[in-house]
PAZAPA-4460 file (N, C-alpha, C; in steps of 0.05 Angstrom, whole numbers, plus 32768, in hexadecimal, padded with zeros to 4 digits):
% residues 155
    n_x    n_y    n_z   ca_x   ca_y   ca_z    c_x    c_y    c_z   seq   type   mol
   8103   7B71   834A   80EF   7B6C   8336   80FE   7B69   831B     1      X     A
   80F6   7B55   830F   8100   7B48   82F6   80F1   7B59   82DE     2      X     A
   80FF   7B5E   82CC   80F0   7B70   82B4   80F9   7B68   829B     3      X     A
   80EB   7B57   828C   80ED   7B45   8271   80F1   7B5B   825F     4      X     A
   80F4   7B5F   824A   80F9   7B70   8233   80DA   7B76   8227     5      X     A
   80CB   7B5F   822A   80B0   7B64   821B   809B   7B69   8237     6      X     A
   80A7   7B6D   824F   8092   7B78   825B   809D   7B8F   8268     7      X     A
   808B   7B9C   8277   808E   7BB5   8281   808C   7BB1   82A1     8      X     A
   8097   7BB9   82B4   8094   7BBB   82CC   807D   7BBD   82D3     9      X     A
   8071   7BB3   82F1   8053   7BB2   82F2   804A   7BCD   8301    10      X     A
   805F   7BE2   8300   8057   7BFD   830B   8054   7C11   82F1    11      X     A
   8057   7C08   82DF   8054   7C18   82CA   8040   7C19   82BA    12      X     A
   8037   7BFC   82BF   801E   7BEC   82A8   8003   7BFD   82B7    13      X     A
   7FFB   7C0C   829E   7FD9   7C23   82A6   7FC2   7C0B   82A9    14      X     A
   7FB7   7C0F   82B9   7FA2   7BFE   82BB   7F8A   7C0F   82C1    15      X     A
   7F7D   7C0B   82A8   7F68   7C20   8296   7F4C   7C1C   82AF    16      X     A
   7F4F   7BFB   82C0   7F36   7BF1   82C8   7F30   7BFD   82EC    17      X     A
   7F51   7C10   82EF   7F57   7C19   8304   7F3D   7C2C   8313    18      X     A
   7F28   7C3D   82FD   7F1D   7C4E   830B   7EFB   7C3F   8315    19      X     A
   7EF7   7C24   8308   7EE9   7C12   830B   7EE7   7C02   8325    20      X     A
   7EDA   7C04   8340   7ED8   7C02   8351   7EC6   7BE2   835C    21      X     A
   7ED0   7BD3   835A   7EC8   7BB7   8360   7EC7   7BA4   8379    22      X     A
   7EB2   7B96   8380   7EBC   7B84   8393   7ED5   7B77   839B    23      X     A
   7ED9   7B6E   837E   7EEC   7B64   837F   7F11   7B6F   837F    24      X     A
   7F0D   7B8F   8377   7F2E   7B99   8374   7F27   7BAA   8390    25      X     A
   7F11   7BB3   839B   7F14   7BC1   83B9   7F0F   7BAA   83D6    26      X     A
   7F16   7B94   83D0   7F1F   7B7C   83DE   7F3A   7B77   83E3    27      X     A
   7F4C   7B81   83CB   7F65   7B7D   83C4   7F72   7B94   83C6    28      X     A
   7F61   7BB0   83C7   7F73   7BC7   83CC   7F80   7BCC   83ED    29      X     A
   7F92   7BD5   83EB   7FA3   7BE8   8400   7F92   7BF6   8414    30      X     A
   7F8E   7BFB   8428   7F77   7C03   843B   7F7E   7C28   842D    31      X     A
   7F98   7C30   842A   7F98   7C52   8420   7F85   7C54   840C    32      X     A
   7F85   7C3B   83F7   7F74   7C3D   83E2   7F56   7C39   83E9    33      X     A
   7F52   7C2D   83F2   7F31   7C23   8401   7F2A   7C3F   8406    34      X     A
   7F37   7C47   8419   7F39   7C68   8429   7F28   7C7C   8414    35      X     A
   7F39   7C78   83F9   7F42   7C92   83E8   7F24   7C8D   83D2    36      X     A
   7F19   7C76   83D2   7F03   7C6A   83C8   7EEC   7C7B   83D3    37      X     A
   7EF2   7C73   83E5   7EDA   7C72   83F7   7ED1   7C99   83FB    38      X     A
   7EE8   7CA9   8402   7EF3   7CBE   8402   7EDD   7CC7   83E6    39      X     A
   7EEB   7CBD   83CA   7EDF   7CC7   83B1   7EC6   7CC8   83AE    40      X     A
   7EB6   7CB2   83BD   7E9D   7CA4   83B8   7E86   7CC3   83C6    41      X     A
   7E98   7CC1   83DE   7E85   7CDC   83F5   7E89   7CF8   83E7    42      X     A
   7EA0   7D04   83D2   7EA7   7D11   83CF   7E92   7D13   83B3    43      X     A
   7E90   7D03   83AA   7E79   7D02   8391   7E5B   7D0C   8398    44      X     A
   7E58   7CFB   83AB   7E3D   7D01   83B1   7E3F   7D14   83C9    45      X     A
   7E4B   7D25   83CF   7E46   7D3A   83D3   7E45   7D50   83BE    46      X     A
   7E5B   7D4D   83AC   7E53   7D66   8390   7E35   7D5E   8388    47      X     A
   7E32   7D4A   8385   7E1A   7D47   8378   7E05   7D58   8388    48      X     A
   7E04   7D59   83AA   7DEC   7D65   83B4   7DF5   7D7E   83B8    49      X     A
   7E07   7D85   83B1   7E18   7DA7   83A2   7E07   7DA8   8395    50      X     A
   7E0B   7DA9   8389   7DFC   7DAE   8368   7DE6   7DB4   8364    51      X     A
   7DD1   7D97   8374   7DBC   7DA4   8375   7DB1   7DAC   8386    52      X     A
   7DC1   7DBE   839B   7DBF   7DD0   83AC   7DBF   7DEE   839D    53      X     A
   7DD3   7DF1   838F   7DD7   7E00   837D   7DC1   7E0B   835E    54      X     A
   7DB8   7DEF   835A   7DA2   7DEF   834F   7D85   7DFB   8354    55      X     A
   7D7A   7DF5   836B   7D6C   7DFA   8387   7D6D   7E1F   838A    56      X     A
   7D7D   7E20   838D   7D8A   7E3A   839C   7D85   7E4B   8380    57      X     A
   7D8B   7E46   8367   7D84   7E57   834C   7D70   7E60   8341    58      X     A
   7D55   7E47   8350   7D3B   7E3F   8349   7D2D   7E51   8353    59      X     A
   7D3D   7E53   8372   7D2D   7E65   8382   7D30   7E7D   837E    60      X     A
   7D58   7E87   8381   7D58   7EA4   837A   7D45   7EB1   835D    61      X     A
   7D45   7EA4   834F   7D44   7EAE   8337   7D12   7EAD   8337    62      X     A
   7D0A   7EA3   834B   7CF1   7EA5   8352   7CE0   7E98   8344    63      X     A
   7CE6   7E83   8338   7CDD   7E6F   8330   7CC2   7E64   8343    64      X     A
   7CAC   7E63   833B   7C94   7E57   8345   7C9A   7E38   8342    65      X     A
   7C9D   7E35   8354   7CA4   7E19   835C   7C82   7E00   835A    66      X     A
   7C6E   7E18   8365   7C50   7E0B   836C   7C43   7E06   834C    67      X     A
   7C55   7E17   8334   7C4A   7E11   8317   7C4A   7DFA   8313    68      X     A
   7C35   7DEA   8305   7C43   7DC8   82FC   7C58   7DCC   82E8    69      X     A
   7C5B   7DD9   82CF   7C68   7DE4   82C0   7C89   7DE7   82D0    70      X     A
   7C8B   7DEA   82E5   7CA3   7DF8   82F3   7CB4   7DDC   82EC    71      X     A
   7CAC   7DC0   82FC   7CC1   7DA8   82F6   7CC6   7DA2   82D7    72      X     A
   7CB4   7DA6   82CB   7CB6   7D9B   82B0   7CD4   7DB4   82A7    73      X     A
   7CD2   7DCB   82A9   7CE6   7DE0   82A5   7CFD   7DDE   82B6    74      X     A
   7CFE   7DD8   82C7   7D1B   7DC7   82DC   7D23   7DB6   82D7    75      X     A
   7D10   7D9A   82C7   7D1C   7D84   82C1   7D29   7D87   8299    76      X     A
   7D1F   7D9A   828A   7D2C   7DA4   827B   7D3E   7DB4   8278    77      X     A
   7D41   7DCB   8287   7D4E   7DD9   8283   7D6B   7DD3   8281    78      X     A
   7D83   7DD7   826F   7D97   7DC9   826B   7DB2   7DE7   8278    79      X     A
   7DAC   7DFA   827B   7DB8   7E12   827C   7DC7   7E18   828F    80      X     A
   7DD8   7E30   829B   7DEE   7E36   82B1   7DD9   7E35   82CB    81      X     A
   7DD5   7E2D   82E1   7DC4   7E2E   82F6   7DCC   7E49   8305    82      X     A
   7DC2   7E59   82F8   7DCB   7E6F   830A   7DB6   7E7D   8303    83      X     A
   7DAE   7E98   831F   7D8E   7EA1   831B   7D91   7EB7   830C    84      X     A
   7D9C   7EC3   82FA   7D9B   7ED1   82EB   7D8F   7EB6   82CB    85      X     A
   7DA4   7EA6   82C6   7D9B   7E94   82B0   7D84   7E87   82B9    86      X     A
   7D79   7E7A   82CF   7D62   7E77   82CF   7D48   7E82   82D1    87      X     A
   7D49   7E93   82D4   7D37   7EAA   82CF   7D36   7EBE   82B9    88      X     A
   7D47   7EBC   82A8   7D44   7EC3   828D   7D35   7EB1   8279    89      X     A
   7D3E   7E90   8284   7D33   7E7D   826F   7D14   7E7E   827A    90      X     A
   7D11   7E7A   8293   7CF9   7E72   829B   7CE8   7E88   8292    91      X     A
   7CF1   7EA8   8290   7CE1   7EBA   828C   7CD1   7EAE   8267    92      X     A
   7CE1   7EA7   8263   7CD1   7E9F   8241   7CBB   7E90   8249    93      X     A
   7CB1   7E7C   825D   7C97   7E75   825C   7C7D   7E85   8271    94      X     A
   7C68   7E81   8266   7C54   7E97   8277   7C4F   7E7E   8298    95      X     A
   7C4F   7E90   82AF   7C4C   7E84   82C1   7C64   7E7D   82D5    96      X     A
   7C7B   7E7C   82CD   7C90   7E6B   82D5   7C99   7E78   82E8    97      X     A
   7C9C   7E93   82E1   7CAB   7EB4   82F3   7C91   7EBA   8302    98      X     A
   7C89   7EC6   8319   7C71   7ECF   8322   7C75   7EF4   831E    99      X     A
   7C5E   7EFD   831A   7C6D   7F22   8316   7C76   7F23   82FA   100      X     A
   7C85   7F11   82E9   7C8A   7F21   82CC   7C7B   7F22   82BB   101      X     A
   7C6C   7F2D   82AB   7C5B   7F32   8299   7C62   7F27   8288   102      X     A
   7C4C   7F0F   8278   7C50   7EFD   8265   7C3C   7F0E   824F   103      X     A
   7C50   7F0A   8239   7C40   7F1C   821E   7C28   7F11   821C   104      X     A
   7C0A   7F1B   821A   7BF7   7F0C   8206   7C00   7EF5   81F0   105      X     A
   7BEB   7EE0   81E6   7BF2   7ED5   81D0   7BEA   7EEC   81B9   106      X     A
   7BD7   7EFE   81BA   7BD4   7F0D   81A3   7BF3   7F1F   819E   107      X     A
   7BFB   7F25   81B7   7C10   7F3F   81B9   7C26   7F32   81AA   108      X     A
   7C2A   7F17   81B1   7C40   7F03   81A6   7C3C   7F05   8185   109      X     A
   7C22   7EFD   817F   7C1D   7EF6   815E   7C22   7F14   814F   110      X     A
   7C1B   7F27   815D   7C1A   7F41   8154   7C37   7F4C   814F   111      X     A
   7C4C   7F49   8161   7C65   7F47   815E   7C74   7F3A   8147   112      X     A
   7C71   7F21   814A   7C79   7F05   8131   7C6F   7F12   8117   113      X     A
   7C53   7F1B   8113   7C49   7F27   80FB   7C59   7F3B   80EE   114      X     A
   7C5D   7F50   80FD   7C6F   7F63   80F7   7C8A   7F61   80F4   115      X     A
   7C9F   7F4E   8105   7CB6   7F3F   8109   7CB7   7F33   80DD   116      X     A
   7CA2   7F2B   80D6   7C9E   7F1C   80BC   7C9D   7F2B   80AF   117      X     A
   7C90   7F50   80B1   7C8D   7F61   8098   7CAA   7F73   8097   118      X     A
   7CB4   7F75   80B3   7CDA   7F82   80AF   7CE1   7F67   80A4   119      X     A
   7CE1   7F56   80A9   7CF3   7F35   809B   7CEE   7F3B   8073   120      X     A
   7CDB   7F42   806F   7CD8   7F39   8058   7CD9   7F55   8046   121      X     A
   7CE1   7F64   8053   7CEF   7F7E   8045   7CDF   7F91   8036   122      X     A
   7CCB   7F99   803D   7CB5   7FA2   8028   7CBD   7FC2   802B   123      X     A
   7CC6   7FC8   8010   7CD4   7FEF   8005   7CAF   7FFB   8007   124      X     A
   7C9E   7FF0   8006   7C8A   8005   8006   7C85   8015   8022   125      X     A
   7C84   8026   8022   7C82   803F   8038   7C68   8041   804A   126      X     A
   7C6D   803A   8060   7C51   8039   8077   7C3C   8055   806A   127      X     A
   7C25   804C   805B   7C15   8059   805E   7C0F   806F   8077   128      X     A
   7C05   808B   8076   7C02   809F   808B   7BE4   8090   809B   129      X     A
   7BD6   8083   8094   7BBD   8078   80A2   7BC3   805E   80B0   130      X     A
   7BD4   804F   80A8   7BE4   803E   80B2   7BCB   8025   80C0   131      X     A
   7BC7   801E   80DF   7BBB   800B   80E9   7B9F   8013   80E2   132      X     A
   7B9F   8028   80EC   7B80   803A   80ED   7B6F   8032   80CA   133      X     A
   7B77   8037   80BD   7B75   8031   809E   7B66   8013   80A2   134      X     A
   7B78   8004   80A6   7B72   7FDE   80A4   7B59   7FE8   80B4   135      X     A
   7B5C   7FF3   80CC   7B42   7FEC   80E8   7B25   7FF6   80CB   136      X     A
   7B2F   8014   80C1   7B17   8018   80C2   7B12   8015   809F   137      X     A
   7B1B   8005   8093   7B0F   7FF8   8077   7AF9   7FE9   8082   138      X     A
   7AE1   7FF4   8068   7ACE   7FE5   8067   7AC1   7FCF   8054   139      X     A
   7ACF   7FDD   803E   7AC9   7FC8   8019   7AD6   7FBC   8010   140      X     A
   7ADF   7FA2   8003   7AF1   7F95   7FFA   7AFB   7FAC   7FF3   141      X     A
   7AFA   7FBA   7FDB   7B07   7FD0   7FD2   7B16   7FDD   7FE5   142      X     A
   7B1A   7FE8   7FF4   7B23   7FF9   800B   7B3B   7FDE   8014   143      X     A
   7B35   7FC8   801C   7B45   7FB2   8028   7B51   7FAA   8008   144      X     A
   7B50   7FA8   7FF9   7B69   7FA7   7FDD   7B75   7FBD   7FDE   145      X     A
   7B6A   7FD6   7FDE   7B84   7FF7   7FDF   7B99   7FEE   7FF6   146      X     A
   7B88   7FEE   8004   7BA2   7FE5   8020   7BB7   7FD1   8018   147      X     A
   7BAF   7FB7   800F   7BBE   7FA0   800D   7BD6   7FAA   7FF8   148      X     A
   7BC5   7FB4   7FD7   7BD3   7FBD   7FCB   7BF0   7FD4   7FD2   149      X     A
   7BDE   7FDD   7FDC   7BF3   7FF7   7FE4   7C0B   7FEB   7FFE   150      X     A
   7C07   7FD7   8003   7C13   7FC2   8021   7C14   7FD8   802C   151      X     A
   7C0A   7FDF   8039   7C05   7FF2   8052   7C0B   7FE2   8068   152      X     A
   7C22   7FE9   8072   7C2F   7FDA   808D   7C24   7FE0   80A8   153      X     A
   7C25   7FD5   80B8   7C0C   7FDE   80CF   7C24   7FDA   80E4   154      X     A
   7C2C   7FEE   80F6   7C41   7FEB   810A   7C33   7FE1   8125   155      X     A
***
């Protein structure tokens, strides 16, 4: 083999178009290479039904209600580690998804967030000793301004 100064040997030259699989260059390949193609091709699509075997297998351990409509829409989003500990932590955040876990009320939720907003916003005044009971049992605007004034925090 002849080797010009301005070219390079034809074993050296990268050919970027190599992992690109065509009619036309697996016509022209080496039967080892056809082989090793072909090999890659089965070897793909088997990880692939890995995976979502593995997928499958997370959905289930982790007790995912599959019969929810809600369930695909949360499988086809979920972006996370497929494993049934992670999927069953995420899925526990929506009501329905887990069967058996106890989904907060929406009041229990707002009641939380409410309170979550009166530690957020730092208030030095001291929980009144009448505390919820107080709010329950005001009757007069007057009585509902002492309270407000006084921010009587309600735990």
């Amino acid at each position: 083999m002849q080797v010009h100064d301005d070219q390079q040997p034809e074993y050296l030259i990268d050919d970027e178009d190599e992992g690109d699989v065509t009619e036309e260059n697996s016509s022209t390949d080496s039967a080892p290479i056809r082989a090793l193609r072909e090999a890659n091709k089965r070897l793909e699509k088997e990880l692939a039904n890995l995976r979502e075997l593995q997928k499958e297998n997370a959905i289930l351990k982790a007790g995912l209600d599959t019969e929810n409509p809600y369930a695909d829409l949360f499988i086809k989003a979920y972006d996370g580690e497929w494993t049934a500990e992670a999927v069953r932590e995420a899925a526990g955040k929506y009501p329905g998804l887990i069967p058996g876990v106890e989904q907060e009320s929406a009041e229990e939720l707002a009641e939380q967030q409410a309170h979550r907003r009166v530690v957020a916003a730092g208030t030095d005044a001291p929980a009144a000793p009448e505390g919820k009971k107080a709010w329950e049992d005001a009757q007069t605007p007057e009585e509902f301004l002492r309270l407000y004034e006084g921010q009587v925090v309600v735990d």
